[in-house]
N, C-alpha and C positions, 0 to 999 in steps of 0.2 A: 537476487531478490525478485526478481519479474517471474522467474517459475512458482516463487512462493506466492506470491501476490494472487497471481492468477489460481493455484493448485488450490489457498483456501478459502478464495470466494465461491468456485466452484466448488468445493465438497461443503460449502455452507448452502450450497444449492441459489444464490445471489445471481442476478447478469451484472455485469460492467455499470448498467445505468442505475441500478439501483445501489451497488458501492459507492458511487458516483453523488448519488444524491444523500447516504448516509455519513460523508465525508465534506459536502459542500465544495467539490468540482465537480468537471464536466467530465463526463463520460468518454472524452477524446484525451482526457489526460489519464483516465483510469486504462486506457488503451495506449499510450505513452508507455507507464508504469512499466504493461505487460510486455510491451516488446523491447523496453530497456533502454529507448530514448532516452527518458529521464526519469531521477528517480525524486519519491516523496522527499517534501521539506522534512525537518523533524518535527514539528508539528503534526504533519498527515503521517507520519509513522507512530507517533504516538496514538493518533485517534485508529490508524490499520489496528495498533497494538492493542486496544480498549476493544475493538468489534469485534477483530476473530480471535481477542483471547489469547496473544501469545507474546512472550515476554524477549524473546531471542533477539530482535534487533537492535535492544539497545545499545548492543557493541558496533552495531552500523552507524546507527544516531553520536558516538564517540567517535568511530573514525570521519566521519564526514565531521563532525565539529573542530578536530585536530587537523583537517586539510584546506 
């Protein structure tokens, strides 16, 4: 997930701080994300999933809710 995160904020032409502020954290957690420290609540993957448009994690959002 951390290459994804990262691959399409950048090809939305986005920095970190400004996901960051479109998500309502901090810019050192949108840097968390990308290096795979930790990953978004389901919440913030819902809102990843409304910005860049893409539908594919909800099978992440199910296995983390089943773990």
């Amino acid at each position: 997930m951390k290459d994804r995160i990262r691959c399409l904020r950048a090809k939305n032409g986005w920095t970190a701080l400004l996901l960051s502020r479109l998500l309502g954290v901090t810019e050192r957690t949108i840097q968390r994300w990308e290096r795979g420290d930790t990953q978004p609540n389901p919440l913030h993957l819902e809102k990843l999933e409304k910005l860049l448009r893409i539908e594919r994690w909800k099978t992440v959002r199910r296995t983390q809710d089943e773990g």
